[in-house]
KEKE-3310 file (N, C-alpha, C; in steps of 0.2 Angstrom, whole numbers, plus 5000, padded with zeros to 4 digits):
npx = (6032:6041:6043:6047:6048:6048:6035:6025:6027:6025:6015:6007:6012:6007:5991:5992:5993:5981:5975:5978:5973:5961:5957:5961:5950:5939:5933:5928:5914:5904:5896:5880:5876:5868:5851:5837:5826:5829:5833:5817:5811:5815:5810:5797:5800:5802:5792:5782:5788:5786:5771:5766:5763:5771:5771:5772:5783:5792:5793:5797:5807:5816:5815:5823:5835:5839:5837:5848:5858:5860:5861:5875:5881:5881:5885:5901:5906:5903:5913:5923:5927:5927:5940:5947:5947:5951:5964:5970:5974:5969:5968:5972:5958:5951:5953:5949:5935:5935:5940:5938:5936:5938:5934:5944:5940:5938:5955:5965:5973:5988:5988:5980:5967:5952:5949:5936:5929:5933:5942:5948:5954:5962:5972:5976:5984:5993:6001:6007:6014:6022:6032:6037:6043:6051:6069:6080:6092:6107:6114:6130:6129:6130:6142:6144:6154:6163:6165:6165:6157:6148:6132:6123:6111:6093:6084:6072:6072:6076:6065:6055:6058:6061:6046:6041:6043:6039:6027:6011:5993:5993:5990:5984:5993:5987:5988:5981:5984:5987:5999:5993:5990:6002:6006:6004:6009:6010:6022:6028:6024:6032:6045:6044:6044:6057:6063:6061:6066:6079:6080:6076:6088:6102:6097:6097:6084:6068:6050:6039:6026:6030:6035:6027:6015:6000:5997:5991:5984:5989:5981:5988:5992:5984:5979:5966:5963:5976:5987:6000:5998:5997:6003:6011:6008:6016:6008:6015:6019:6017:6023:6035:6039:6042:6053:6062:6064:6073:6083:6086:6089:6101:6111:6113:6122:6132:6125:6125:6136:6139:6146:6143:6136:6124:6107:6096:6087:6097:6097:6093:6094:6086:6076:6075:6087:6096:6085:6085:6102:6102:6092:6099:6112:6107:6101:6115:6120:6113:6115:6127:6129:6136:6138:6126:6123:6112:6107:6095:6092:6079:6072:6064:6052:6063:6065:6058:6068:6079:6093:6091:6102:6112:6109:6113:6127:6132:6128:6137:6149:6148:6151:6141:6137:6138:6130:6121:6114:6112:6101:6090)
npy = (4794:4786:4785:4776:4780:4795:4803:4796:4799:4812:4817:4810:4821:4831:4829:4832:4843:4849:4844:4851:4865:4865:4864:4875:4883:4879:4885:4897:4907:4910:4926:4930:4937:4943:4950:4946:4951:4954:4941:4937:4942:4938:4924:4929:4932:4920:4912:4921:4919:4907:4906:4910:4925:4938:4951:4954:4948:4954:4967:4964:4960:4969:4976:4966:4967:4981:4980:4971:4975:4986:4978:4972:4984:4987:4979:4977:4990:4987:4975:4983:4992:4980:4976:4988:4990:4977:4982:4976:4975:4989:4988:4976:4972:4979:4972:4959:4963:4967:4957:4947:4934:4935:4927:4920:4925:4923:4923:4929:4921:4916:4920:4932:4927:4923:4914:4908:4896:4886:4875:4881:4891:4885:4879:4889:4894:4884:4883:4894:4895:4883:4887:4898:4891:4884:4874:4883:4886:4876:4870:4863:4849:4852:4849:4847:4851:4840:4844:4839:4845:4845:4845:4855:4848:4852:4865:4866:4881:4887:4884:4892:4905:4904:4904:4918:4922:4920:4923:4932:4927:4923:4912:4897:4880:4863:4858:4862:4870:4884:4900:4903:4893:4891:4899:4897:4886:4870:4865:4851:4848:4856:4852:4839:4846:4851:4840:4831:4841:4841:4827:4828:4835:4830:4816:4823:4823:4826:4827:4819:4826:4841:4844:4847:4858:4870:4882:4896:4910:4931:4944:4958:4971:4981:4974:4961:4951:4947:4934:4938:4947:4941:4935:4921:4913:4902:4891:4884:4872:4875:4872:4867:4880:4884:4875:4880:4893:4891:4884:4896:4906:4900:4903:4915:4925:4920:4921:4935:4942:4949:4960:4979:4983:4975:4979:4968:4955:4955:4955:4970:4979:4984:4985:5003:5008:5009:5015:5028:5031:5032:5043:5052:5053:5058:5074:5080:5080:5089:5100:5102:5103:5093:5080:5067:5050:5036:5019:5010:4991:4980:4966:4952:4941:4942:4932:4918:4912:4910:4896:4880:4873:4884:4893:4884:4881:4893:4897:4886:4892:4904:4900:4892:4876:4861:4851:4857:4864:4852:4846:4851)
npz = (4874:4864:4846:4832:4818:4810:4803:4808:4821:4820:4817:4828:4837:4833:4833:4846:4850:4842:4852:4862:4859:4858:4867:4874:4868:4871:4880:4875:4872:4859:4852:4847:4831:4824:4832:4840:4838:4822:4820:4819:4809:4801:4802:4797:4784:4778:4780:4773:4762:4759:4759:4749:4748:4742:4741:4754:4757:4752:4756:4768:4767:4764:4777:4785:4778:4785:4796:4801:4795:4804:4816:4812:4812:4827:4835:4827:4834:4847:4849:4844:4855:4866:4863:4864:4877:4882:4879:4864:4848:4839:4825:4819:4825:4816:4805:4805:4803:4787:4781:4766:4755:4738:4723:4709:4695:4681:4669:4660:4644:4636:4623:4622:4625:4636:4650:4655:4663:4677:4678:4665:4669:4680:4673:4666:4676:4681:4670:4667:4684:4681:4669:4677:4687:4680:4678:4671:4672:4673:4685:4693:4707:4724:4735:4750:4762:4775:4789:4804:4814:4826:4833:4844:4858:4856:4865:4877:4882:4872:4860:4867:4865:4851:4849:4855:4842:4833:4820:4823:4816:4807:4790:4792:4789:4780:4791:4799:4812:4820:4824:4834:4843:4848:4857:4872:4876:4886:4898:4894:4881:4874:4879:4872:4858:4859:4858:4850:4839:4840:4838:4824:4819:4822:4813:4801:4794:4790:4796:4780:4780:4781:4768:4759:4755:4758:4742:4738:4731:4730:4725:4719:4713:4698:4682:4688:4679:4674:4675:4681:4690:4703:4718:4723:4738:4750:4761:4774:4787:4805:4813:4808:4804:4818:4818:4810:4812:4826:4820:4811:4824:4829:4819:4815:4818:4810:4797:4797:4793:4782:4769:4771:4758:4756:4760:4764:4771:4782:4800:4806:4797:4781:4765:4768:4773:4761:4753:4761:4760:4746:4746:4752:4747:4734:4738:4744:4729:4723:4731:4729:4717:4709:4697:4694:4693:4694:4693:4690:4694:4688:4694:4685:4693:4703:4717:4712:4706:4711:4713:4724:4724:4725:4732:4744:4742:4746:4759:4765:4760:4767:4778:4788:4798:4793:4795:4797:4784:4778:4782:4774)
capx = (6033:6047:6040:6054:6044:6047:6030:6020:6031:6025:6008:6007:6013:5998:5987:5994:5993:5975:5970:5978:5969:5952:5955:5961:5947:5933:5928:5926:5907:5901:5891:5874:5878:5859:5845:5828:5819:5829:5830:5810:5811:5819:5806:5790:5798:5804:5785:5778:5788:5782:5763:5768:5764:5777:5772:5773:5790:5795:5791:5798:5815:5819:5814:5827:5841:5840:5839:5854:5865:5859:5864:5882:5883:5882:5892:5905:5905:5906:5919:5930:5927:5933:5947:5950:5947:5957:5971:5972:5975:5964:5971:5968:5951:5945:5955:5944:5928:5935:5942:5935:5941:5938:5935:5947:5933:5943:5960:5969:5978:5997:5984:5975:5958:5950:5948:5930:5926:5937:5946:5952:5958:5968:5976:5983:5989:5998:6005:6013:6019:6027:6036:6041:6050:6057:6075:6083:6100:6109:6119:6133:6127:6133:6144:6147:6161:6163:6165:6165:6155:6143:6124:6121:6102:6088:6083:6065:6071:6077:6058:6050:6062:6059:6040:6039:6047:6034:6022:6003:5988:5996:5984:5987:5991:5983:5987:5975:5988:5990:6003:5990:5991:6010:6008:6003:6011:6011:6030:6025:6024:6039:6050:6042:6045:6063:6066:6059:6070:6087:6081:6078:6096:6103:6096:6098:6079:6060:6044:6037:6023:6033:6038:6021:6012:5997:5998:5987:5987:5988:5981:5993:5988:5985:5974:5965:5965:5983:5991:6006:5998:5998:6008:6008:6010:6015:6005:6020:6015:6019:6029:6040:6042:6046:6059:6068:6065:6078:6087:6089:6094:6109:6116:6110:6127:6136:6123:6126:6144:6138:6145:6138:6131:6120:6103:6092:6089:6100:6096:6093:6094:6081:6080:6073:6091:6098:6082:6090:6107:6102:6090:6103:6116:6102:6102:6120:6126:6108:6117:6131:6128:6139:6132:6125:6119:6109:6107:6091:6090:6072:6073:6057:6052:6069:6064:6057:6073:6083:6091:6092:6109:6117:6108:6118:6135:6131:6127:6143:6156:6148:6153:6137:6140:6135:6124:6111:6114:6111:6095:6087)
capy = (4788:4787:4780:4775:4781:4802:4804:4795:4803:4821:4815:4811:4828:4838:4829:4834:4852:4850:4843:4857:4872:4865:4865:4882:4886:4875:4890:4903:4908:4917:4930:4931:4944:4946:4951:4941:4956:4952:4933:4937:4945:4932:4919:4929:4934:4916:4911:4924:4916:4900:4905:4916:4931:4940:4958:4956:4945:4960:4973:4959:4958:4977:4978:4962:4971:4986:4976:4965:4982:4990:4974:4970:4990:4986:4972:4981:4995:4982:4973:4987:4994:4978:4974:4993:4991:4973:4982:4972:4979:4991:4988:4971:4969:4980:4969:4955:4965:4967:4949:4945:4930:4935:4922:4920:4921:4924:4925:4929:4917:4920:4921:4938:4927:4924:4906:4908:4890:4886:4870:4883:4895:4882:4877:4895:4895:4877:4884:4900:4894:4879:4889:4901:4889:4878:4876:4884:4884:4870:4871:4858:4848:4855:4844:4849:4846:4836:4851:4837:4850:4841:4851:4852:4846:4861:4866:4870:4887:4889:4882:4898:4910:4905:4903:4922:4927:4918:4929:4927:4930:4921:4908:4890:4874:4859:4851:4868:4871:4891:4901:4905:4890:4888:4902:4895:4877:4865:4862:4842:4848:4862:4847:4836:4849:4850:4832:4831:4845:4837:4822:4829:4839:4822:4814:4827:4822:4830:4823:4821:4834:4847:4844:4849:4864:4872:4887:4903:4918:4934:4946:4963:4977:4980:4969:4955:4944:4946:4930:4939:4953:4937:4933:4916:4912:4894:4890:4882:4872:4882:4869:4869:4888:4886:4871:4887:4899:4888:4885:4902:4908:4900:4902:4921:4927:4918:4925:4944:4944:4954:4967:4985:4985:4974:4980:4964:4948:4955:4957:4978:4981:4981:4994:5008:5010:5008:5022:5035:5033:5036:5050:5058:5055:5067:5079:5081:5081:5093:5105:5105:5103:5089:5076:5061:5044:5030:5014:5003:4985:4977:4958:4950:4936:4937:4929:4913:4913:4907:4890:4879:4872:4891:4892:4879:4881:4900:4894:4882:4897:4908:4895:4888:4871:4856:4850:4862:4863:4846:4845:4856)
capz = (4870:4857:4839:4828:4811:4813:4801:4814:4829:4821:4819:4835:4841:4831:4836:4854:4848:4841:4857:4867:4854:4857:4877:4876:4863:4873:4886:4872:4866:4851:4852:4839:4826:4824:4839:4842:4834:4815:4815:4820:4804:4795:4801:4794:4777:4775:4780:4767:4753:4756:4755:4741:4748:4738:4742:4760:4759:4747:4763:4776:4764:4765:4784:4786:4778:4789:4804:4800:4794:4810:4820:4811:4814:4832:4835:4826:4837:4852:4848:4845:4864:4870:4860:4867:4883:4884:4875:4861:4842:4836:4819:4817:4823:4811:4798:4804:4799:4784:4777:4762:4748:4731:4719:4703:4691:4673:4668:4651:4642:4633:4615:4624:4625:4643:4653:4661:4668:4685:4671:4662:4673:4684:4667:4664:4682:4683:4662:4671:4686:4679:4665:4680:4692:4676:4679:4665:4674:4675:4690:4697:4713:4727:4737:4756:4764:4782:4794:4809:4817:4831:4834:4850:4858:4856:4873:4877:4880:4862:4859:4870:4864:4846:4847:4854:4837:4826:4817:4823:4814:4799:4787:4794:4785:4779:4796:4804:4818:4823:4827:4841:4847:4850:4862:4881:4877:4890:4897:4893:4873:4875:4880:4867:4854:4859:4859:4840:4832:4842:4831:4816:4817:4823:4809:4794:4791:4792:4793:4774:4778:4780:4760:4754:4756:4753:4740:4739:4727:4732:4722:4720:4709:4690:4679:4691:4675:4672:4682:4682:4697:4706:4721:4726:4746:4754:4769:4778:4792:4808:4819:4803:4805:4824:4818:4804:4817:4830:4817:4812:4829:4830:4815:4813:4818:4805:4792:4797:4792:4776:4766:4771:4753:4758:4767:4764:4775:4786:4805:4809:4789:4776:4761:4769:4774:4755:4751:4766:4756:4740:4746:4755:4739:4728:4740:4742:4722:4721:4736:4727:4710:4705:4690:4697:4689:4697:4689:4693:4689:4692:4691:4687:4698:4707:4722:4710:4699:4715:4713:4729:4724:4723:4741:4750:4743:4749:4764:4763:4760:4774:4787:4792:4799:4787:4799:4794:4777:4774:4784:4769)
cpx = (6037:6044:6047:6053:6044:6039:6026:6023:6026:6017:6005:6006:6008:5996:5985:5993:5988:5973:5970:5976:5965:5952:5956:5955:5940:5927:5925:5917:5908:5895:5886:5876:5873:5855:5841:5824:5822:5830:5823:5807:5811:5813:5800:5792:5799:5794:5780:5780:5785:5774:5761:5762:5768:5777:5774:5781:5795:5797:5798:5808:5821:5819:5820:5835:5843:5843:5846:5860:5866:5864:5871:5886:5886:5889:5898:5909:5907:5909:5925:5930:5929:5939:5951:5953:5952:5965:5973:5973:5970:5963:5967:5960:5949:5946:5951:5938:5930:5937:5937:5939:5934:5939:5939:5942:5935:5951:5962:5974:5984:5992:5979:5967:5958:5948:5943:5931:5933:5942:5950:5957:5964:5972:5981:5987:5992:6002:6011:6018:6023:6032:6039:6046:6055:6064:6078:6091:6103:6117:6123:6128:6132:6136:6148:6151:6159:6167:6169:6161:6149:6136:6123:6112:6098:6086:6079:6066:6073:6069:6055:6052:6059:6051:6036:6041:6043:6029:6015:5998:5990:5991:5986:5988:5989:5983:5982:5978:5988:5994:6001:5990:5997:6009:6010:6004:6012:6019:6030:6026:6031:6043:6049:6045:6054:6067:6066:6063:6077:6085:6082:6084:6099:6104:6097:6090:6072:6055:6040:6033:6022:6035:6033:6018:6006:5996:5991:5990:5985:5989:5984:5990:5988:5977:5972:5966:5971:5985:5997:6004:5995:6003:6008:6010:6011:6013:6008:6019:6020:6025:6037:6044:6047:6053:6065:6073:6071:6084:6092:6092:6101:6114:6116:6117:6132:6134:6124:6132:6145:6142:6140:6132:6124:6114:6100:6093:6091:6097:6097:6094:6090:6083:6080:6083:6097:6093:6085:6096:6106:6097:6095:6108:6112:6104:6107:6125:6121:6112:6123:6135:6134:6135:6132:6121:6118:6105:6100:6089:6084:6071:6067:6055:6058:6069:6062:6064:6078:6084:6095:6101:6114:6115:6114:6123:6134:6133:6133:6149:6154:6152:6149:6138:6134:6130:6117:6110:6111:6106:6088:6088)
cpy = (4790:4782:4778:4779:4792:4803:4802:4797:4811:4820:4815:4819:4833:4835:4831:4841:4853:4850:4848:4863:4870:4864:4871:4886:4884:4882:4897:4903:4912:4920:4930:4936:4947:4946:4946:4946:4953:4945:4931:4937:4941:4926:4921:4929:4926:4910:4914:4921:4910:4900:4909:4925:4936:4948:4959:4952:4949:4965:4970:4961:4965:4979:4972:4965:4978:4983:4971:4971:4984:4985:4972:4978:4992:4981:4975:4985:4990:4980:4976:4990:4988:4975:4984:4991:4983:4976:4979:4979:4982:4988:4982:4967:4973:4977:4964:4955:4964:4964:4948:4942:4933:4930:4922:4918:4919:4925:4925:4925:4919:4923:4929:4935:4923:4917:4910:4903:4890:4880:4875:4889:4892:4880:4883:4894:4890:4880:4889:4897:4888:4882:4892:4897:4883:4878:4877:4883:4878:4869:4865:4856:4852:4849:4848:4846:4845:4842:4845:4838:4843:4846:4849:4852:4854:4859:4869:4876:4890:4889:4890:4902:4911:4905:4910:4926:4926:4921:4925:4931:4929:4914:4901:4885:4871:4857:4856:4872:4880:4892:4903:4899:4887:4892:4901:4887:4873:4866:4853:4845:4853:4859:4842:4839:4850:4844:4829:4834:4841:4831:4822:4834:4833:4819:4816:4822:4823:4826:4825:4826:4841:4848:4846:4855:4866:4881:4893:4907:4925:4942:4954:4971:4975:4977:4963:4952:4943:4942:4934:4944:4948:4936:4928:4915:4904:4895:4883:4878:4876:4879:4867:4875:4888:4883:4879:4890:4897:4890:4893:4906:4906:4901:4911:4926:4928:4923:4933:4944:4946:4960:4972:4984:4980:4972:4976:4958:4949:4958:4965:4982:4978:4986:5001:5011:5014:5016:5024:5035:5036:5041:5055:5058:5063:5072:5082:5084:5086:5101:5107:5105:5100:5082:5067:5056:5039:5024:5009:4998:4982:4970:4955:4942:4934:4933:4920:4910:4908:4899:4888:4877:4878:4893:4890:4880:4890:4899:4892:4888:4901:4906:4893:4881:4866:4853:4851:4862:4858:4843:4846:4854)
cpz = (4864:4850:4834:4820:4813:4808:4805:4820:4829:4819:4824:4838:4837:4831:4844:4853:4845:4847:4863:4866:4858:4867:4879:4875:4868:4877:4883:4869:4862:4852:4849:4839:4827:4832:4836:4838:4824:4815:4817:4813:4800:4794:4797:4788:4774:4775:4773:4762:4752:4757:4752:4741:4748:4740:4749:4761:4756:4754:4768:4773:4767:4772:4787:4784:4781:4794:4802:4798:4802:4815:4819:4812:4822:4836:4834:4832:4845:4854:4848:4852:4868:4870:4864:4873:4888:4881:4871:4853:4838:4827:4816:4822:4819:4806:4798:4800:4789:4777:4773:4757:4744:4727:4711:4697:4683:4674:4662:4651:4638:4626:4617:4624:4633:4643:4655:4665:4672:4681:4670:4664:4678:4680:4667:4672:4684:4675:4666:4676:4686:4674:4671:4686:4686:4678:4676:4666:4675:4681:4693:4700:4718:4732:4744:4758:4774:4786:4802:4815:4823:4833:4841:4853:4857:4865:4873:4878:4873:4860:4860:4867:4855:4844:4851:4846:4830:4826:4819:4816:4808:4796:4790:4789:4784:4786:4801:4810:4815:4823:4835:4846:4851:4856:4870:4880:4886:4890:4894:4884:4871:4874:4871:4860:4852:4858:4852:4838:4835:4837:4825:4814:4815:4816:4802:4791:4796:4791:4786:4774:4779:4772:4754:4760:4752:4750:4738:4735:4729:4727:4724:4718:4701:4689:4683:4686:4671:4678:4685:4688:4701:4712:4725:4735:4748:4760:4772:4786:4800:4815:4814:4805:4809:4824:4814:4808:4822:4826:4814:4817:4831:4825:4813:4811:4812:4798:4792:4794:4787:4773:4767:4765:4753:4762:4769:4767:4779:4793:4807:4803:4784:4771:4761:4769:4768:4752:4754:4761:4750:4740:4746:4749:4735:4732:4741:4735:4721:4723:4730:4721:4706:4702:4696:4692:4691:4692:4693:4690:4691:4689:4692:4688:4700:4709:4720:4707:4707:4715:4719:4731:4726:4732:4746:4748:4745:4755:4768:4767:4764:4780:4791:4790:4793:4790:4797:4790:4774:4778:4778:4761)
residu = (UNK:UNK:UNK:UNK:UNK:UNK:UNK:UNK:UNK:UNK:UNK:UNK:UNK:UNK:UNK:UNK:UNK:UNK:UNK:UNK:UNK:UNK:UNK:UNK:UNK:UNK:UNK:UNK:UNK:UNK:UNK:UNK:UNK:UNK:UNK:UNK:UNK:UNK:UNK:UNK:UNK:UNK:UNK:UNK:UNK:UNK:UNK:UNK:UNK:UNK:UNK:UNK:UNK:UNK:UNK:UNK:UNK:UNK:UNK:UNK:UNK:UNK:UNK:UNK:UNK:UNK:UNK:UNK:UNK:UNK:UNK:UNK:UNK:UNK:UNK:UNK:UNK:UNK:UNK:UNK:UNK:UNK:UNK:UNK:UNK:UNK:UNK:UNK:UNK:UNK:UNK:UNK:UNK:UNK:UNK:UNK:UNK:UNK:UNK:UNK:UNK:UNK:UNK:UNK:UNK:UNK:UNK:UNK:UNK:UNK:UNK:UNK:UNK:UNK:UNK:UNK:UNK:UNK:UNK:UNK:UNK:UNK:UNK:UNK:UNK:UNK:UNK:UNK:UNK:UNK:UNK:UNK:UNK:UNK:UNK:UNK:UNK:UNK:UNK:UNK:UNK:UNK:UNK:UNK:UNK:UNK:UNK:UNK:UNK:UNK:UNK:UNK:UNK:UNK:UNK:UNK:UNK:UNK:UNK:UNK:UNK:UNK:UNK:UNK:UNK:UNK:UNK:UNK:UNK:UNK:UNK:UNK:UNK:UNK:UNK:UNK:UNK:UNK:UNK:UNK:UNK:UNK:UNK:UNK:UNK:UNK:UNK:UNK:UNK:UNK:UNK:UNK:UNK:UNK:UNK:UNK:UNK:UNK:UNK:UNK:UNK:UNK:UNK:UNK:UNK:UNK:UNK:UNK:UNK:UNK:UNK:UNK:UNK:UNK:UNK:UNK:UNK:UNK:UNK:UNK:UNK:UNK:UNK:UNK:UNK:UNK:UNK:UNK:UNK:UNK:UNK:UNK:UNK:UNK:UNK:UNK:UNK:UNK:UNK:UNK:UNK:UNK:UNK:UNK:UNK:UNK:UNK:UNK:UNK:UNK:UNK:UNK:UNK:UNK:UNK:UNK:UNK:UNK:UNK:UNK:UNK:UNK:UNK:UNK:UNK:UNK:UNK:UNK:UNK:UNK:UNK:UNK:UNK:UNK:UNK:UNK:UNK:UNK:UNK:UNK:UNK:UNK:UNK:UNK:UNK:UNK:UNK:UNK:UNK:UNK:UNK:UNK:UNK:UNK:UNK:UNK:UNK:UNK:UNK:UNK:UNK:UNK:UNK:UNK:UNK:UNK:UNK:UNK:UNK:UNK:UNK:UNK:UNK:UNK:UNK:UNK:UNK:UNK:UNK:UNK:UNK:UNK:UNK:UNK:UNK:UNK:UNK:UNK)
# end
């Protein structure tokens, strides 16, 4: 069924991707963490406290924390035998074990005194990162030019191809959708999914909640009540991603067409490759005792400082088609 309205068309389509998680998700159980002998446990000390026999719900308390270590000891232990034995990543189940949110409980203010309450704490982090993305520059508009260029439809294989390339195990967005869930799509939603993004090429427009995001901070090193050892995350919705991700694929070519000097962003270049050169430089002027001088510029909040305008005509003068540009 075709809707004319893409915000209820792509409504539509997650709900169709909720309903396909929970039929994948329907057959799975969950194990008890705890045995019968400790929530046995559980039951007398929670009796003892209510007829205020406090020395025995004292005894019961200490015999409850063994048995539930001993038990989350087990389990443990368990579960990494058969993530072994299915061949799954050791790595990330033990990271599961050890997922834990930390709550923001103080922050220092620009005057060096401390926000306690949860008020004044989201006050300093809405002050900071609105000084940080202000736009101090004031950049022309960017004014693309008509190419003529024609986008041709997405094709469910584009769909498969880009929906092995999407990262799992990543936080979901408001709309709860997985990257786990894209994986064993239906052909019926594949098509579907390709049928959407030829529209929004088509049209040079996306459904409005892809335009918000919910944001997450992630704390780095240093001072916890220094916002600056902050890093914030968008939690991006993921049919979004796989929409980039297409996009990305076709035009990837065009983006490689880089100056060596630069390692970054680029397909089969990152900085390790920039550290190897300038390691191997030292070693060289060391060997053979000629002067050498390196320069390091350290820009703080690059990454925020980027304005969108300087983007697109980038974009532009590469020779990516306006199409796509102008989708964004």
């Amino acid at each position: 069924i075709v809707v004319d309205n893409i915000d209820e068309e792509h409504e539509r389509l997650i709900q169709n991707l909720r309903d396909s998680a929970k039929k994948a998700e329907g057959s799975r159980t969950t194990k008890k963490r705890l045995s019968h002998e400790t929530l046995e446990l559980l039951r007398q000390r929670g009796a003892a406290r209510a007829t205020g026999n406090y020395k025995l719900a004292y005894e019961l308390a200490r015999r409850c924390r063994e048995a539930t270590k001993g038990d989350l000891k087990e389990r443990q232990a368990a579960v990494l035998a058969e993530a072994a034995e299915a061949g799954r990543s050791i790595r990330n189940t033990c990271r599961d074990f050890t997922k834990r949110k930390t709550k923001m409980t103080a922050l220092r203010r620009p005057g060096r005194t401390t926000s306690l309450s949860r008020r004044a704490v989201e006050k300093v982090i809405y002050d900071f990162y609105s000084e940080l993305f202000e736009n101090h520059v004031h950049l022309p508009p960017c004014y693309l030019r008509e190419d003529g260029y024609v986008i041709p439809s997405v094709l469910p294989s584009e769909d498969r191809h880009a929906i092995k390339l999407v990262k799992y195990r990543t936080a979901p967005a408001p709309d709860r959708i997985r990257p786990e869930h894209l994986k064993n799509l239906p052909t019926a939603l594949v098509n579907t999914l390709a049928r959407l993004f030829t529209r929004y090429l088509s049209e040079c427009e996306v459904p409005s909640q892809w335009k918000t995001s919910g944001t997450v901070l992630l704390y780095k090193k240093g001072d916890p009540q220094d916002i600056g050892n902050y890093r914030p995350i968008c939690l991006l919705s993921v049919v979004y991603k796989l929409f980039t991700r297409v996009i990305l694929n076709r035009i990837e070519r065009t983006l490689d067409g880089q100056p060596c000097e630069q390692a970054r962003i680029r397909k089969g270049f990152s900085t390790v490759d920039h550290i190897h050169s300038v390691t191997r430089l030292i070693e060289v002027s060391r060997k053979y005792k000629m002067p050498l001088c390196l320069t390091f510029i350290d820009l703080k909040k690059a990454f925020y400082a980027i304005k969108r305008e300087a983007v697109l005509e980038v974009l532009g003068n590469q020779g990516v088609p306006t199409q796509y540009i102008r989708i964004f």
